[in-house]
Backbone as ProteinMPNN parsed JSONL, in Angstrom:
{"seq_chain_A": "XXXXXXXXXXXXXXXXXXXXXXXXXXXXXXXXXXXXXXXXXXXXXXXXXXXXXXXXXXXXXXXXXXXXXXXXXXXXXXXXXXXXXXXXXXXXXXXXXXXXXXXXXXXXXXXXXXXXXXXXXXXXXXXXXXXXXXXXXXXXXXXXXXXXXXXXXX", "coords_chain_A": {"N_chain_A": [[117.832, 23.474, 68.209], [116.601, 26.172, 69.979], [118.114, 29.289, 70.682], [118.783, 30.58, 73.645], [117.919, 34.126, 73.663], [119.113, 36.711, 75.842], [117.76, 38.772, 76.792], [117.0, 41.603, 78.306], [114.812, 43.971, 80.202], [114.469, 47.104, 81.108], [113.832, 48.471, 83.316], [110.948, 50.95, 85.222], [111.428, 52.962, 86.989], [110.43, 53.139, 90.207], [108.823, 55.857, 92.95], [110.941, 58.223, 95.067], [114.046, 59.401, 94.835], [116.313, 59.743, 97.422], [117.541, 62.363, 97.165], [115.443, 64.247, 96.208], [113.979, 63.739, 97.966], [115.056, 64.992, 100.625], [115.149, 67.402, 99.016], [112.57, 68.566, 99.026], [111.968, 68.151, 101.787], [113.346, 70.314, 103.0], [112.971, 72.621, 101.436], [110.184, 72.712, 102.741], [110.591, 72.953, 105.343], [111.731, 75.882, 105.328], [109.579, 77.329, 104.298], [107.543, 77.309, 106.36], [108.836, 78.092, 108.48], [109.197, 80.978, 107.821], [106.003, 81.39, 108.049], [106.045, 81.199, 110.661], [107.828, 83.402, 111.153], [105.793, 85.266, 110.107], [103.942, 85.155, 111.904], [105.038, 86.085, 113.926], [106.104, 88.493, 113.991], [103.283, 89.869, 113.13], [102.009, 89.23, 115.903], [103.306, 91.229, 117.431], [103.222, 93.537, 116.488], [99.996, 93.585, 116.888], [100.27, 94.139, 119.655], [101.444, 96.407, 119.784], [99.872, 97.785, 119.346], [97.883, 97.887, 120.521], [98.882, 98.914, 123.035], [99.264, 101.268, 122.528], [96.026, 101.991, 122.151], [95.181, 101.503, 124.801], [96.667, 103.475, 125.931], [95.576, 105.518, 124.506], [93.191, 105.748, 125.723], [93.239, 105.919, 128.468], [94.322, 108.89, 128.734], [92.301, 109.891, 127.354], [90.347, 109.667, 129.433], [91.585, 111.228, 131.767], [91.215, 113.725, 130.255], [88.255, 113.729, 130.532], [88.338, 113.832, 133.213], [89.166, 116.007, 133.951], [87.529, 118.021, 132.283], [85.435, 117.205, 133.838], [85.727, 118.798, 136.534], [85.819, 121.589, 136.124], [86.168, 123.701, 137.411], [88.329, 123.265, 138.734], [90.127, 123.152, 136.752], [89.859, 125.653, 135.173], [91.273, 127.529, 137.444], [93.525, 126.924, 137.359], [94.087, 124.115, 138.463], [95.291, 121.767, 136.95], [96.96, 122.417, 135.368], [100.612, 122.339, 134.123], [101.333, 119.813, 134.901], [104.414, 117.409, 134.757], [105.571, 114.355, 133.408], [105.07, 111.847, 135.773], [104.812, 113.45, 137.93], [102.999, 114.906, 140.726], [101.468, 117.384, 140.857], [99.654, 118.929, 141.437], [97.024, 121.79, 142.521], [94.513, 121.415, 143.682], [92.574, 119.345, 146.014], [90.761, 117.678, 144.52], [92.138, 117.423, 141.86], [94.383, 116.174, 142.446], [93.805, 113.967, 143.412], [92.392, 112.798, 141.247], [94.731, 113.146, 139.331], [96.956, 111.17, 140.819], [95.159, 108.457, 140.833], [95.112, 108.379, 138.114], [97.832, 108.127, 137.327], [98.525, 105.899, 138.77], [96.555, 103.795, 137.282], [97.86, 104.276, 135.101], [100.661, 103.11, 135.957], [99.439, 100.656, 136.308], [98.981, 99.625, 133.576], [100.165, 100.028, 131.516], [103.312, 99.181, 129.783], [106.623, 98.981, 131.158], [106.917, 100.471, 133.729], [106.756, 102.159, 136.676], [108.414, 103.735, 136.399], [109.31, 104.141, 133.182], [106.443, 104.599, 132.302], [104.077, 107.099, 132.366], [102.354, 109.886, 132.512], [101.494, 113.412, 131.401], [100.608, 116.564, 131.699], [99.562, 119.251, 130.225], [98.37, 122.989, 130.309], [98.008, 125.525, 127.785], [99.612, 128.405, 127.88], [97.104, 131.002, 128.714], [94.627, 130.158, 127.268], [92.166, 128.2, 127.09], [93.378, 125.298, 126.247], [94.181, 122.251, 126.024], [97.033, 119.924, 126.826], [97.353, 116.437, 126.957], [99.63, 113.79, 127.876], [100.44, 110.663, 127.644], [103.182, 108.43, 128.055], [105.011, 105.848, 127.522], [107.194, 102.69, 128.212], [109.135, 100.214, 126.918], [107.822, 96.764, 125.679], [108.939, 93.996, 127.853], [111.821, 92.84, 127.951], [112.754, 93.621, 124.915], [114.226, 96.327, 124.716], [115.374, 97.779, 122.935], [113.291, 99.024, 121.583], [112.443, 101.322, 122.274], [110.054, 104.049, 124.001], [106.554, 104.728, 123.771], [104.425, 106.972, 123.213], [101.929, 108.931, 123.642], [99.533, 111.575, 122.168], [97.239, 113.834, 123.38], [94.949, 116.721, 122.474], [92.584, 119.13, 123.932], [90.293, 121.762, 123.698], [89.13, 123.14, 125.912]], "CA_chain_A": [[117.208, 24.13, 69.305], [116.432, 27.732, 69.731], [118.879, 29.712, 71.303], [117.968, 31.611, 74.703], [118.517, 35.279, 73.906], [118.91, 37.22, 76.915], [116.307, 39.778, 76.985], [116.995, 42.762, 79.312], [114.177, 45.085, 80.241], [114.673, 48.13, 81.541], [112.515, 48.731, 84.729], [111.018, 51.787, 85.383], [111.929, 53.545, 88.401], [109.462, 54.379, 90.784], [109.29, 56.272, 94.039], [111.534, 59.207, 95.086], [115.234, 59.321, 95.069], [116.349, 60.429, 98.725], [118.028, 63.941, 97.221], [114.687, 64.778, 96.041], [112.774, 64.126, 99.713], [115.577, 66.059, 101.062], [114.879, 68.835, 98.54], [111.374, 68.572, 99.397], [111.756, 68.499, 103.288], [114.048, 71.682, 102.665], [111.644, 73.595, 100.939], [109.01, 73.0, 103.679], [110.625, 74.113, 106.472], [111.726, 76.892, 104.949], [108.026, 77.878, 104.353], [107.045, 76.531, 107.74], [109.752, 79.344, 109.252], [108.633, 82.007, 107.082], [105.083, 81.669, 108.288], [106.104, 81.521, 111.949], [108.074, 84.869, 111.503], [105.03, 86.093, 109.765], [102.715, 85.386, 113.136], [105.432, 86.55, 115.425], [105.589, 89.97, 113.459], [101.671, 89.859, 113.528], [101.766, 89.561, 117.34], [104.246, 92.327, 118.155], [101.909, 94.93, 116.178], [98.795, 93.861, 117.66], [100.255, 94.0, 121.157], [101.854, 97.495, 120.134], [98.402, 98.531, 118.699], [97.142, 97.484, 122.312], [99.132, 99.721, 124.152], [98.194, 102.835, 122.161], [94.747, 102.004, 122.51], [95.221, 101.801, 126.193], [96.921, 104.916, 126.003], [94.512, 106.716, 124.211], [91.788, 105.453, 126.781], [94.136, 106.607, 129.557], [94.471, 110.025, 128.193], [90.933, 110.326, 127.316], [89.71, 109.649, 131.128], [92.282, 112.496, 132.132], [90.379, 114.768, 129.919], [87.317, 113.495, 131.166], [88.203, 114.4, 134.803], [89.201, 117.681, 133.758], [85.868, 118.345, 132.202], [84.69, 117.343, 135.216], [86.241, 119.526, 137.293], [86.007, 123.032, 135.301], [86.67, 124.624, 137.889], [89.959, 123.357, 139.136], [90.886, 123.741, 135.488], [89.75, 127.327, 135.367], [91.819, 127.657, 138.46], [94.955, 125.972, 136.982], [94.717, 122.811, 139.127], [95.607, 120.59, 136.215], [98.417, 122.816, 134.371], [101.842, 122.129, 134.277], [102.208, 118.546, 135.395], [104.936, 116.844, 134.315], [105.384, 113.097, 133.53], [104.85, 111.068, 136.944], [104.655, 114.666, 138.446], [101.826, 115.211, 140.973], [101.862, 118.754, 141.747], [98.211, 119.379, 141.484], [97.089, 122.076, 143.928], [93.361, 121.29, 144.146], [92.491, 118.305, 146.773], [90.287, 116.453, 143.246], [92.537, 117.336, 140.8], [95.655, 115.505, 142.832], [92.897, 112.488, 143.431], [92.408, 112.033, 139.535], [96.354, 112.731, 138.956], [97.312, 110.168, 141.789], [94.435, 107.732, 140.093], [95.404, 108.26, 136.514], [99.047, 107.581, 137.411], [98.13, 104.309, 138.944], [96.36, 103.18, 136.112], [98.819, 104.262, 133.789], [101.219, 102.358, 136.131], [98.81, 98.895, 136.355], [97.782, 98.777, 132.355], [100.735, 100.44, 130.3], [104.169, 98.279, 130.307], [107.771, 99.789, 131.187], [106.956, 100.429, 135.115], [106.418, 103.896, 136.997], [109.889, 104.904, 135.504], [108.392, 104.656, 131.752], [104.843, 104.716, 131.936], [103.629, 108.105, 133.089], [101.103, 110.486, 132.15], [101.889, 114.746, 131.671], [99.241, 117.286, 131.491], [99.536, 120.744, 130.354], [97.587, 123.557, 129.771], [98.499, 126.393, 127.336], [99.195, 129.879, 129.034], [96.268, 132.234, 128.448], [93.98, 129.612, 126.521], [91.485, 126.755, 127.408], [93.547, 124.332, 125.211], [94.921, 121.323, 127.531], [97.396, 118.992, 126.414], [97.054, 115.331, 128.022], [100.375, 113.16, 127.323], [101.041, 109.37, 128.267], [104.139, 107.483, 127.731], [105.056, 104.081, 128.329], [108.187, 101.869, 128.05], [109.148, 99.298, 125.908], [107.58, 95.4, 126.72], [110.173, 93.373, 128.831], [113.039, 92.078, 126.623], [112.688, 94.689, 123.987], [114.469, 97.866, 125.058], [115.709, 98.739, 121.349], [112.137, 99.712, 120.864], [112.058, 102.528, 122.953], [109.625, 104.299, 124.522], [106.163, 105.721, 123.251], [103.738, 108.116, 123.532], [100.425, 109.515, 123.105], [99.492, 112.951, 123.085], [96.04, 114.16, 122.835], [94.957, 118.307, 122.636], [91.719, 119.303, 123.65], [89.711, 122.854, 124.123], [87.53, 122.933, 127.056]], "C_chain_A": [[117.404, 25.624, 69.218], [117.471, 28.262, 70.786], [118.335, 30.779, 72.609], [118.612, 32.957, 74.316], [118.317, 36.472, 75.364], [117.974, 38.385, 76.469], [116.623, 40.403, 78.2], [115.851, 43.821, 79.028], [114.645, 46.262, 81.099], [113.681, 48.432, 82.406], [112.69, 50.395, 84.901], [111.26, 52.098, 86.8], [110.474, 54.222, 89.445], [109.678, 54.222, 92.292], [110.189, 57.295, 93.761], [112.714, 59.019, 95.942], [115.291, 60.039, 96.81], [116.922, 62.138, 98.853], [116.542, 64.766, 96.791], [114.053, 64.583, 97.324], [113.87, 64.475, 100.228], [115.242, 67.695, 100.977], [113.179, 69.469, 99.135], [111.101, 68.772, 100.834], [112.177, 69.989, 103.834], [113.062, 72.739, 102.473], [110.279, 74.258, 102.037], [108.822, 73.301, 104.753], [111.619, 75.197, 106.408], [110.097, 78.035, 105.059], [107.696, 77.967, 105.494], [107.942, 77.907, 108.492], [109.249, 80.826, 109.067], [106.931, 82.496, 107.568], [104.833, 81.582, 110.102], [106.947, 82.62, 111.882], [107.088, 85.626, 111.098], [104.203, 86.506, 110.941], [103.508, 86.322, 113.994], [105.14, 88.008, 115.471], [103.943, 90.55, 113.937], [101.569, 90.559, 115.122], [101.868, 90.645, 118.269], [103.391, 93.449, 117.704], [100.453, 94.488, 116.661], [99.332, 94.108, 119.051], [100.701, 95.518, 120.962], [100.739, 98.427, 120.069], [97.568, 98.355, 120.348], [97.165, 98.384, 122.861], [98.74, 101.12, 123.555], [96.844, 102.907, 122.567], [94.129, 102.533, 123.909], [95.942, 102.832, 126.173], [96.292, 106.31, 125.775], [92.788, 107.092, 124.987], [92.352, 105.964, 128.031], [94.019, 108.233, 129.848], [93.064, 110.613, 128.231], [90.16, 110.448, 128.306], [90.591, 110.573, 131.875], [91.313, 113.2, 131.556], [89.255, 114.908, 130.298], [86.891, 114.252, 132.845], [88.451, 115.707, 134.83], [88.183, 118.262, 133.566], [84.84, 118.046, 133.139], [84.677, 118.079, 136.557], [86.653, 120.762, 137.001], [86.489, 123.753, 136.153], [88.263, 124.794, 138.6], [90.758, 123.494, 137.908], [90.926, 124.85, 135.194], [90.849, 128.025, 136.181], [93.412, 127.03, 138.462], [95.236, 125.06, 137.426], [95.469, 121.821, 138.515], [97.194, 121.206, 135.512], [99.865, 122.412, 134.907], [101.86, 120.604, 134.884], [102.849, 117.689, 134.624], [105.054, 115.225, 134.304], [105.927, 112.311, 135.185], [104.99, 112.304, 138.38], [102.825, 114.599, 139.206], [101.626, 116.317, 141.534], [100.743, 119.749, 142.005], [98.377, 120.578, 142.742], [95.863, 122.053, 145.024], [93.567, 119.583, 144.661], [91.606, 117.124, 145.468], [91.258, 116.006, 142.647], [94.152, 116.617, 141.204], [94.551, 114.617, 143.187], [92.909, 112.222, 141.717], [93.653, 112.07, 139.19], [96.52, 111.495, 139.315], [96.596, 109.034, 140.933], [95.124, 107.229, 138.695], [96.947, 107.717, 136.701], [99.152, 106.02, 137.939], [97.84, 103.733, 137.891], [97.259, 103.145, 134.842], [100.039, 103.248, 134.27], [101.32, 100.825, 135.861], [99.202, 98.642, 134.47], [99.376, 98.669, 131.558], [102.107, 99.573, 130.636], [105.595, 99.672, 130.519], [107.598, 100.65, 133.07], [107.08, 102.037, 135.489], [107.864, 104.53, 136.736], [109.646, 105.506, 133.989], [107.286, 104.66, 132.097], [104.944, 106.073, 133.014], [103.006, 109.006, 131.95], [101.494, 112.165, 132.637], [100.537, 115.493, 130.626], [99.739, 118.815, 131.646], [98.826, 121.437, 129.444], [98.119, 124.85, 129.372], [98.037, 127.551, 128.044], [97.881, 130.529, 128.413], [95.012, 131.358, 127.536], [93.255, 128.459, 127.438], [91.981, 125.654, 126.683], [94.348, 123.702, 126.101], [95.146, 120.191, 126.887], [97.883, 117.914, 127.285], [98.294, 114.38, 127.054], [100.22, 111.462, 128.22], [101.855, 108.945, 127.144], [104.224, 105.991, 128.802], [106.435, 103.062, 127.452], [108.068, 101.028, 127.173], [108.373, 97.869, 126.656], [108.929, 94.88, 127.487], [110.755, 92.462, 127.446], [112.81, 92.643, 125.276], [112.907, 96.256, 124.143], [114.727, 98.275, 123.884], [114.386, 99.278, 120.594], [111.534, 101.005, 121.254], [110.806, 102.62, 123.258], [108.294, 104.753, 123.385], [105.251, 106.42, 123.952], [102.897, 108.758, 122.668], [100.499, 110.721, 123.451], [97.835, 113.598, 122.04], [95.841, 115.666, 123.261], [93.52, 118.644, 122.743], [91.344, 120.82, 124.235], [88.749, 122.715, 124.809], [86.821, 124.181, 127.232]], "O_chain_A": [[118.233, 26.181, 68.499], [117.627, 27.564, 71.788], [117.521, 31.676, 72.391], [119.81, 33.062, 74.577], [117.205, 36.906, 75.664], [117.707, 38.417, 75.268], [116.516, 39.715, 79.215], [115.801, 44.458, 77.975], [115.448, 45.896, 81.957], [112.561, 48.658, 81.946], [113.725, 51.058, 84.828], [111.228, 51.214, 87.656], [109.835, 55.273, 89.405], [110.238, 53.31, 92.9], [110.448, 57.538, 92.583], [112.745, 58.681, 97.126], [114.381, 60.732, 97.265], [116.891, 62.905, 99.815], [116.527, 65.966, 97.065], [113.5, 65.606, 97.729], [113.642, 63.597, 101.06], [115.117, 68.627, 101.771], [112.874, 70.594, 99.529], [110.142, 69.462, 101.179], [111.635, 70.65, 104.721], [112.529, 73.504, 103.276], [109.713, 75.343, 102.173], [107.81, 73.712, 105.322], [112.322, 75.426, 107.392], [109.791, 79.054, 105.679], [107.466, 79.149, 105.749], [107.22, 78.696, 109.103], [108.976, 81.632, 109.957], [106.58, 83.674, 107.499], [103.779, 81.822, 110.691], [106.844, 83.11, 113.007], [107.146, 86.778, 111.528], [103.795, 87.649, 111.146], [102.972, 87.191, 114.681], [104.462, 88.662, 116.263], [103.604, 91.365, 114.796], [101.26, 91.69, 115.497], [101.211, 91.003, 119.246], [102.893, 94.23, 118.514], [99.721, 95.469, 116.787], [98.356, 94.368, 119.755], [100.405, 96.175, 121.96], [100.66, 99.543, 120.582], [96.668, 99.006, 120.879], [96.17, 98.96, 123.301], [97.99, 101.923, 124.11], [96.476, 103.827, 123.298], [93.255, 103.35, 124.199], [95.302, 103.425, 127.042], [96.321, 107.428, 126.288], [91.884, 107.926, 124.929], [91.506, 106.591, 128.668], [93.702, 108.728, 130.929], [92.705, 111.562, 128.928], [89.246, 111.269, 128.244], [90.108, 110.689, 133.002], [90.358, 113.412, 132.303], [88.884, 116.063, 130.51], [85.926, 114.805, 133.372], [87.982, 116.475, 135.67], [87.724, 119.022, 134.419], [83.699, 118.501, 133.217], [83.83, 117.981, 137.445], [87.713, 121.175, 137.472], [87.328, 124.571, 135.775], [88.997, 125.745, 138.868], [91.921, 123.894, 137.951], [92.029, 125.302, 134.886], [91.361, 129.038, 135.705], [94.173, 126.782, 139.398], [96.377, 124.646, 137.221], [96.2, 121.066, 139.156], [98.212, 120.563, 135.258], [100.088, 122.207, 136.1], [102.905, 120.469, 135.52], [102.188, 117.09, 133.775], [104.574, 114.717, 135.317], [107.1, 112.319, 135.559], [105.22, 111.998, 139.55], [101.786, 114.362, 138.59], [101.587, 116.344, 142.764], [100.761, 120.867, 142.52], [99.252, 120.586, 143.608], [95.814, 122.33, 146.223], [94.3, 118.757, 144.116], [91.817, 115.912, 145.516], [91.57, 114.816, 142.594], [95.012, 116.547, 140.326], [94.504, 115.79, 143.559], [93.572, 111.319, 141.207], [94.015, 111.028, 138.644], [96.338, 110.601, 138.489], [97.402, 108.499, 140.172], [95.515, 106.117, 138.34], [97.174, 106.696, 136.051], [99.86, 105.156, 137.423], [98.731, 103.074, 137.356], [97.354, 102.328, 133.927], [100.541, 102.549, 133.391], [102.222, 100.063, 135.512], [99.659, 97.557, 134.112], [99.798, 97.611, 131.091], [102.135, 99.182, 131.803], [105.551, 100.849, 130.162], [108.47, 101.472, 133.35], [107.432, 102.926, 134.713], [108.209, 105.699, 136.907], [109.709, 106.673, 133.601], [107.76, 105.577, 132.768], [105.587, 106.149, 134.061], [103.157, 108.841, 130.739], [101.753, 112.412, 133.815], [99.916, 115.234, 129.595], [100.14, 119.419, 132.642], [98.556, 121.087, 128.295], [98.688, 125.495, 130.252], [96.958, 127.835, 128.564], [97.891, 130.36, 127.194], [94.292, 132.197, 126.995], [93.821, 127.931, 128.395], [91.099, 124.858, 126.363], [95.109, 124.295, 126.865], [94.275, 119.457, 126.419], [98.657, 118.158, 128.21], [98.126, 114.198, 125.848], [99.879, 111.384, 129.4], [101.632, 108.962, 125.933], [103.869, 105.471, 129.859], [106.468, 102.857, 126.239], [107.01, 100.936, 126.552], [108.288, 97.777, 127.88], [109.899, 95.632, 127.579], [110.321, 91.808, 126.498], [112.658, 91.762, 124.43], [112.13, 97.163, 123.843], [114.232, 99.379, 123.663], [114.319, 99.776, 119.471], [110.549, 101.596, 120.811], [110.108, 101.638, 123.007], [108.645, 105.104, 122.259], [105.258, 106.486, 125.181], [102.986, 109.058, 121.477], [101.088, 111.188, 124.425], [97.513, 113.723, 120.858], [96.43, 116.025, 124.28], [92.948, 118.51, 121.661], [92.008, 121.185, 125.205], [87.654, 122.258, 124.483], [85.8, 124.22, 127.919]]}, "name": "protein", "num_of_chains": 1, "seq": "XXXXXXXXXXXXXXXXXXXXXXXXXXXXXXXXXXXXXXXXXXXXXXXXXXXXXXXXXXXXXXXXXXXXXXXXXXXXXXXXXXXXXXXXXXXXXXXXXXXXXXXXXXXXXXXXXXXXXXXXXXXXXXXXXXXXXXXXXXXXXXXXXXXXXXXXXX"}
């Protein structure tokens, strides 16, 4: 009679060990993290790009009311005011201050302590510089404060 020889095959292995779908779960929220600090980043510069915008639209409707009011600018109504300063001495040109400071209060963040709006006009010249600042968002004071500053010749 024939003898049974054992016969061992060797099976291949298939499927994935559990240190490799570790390594693999690893990997992917790694990535997965990486592309949620990328949005958050994202967010924080469009929202800072915001507030300039609105700052520079702020600013620009100051100049506006000035050019609308040549003559209380002629007349120095607008010079010298300092940030959240209303020291106008024409009855308009303390209506568009008063105004513009509101709005700069409603839009810009950091509250009528940061946000404010300063307007001055160089001695002896028609050249009138229109400032707004504005606070940091809420829960981000290490970002300080900024500020627009626009120069125009009327």
């Amino acid at each position: 009679m024939l003898a049974h020889a054992k016969v061992t095959t060797r099976r291949r292995q298939t499927g994935a060990t559990l240190v490799e779908v570790l390594v693999t779960l690893v990997s992917t929220a790694v990535g997965l993290l990486g592309i949620a600090a990328l949005q958050f980043v994202g967010l924080r510069s469009n929202q800072e790009a915001y507030h300039r915008l609105q700052a520079s639209s702020l600013a620009s409707s100051m100049l506006d009311c000035i050019r609308a009011n040549r003559t209380g600018f002629l007349n120095d109504e607008y010079s010298a005011i300092t940030f959240n300063g209303t020291q106008a001495n024409g009855e308009r040109a303390t209506a568009d201050l008063l105004a513009w400071q509101s709005e700069i209060d409603r839009i810009l963040p950091g509250g009528p302590d940061a946000a404010a709006g300063a307007v001055e006009r160089t001695q002896g010249t028609n050249v009138i510089t229109v400032s707004v600042r504005w606070g940091p968002r809420t829960g981000n004071a290490a970002a300080g404060p900024g500020v627009l500053t626009l120069r125009a010749e009327l």
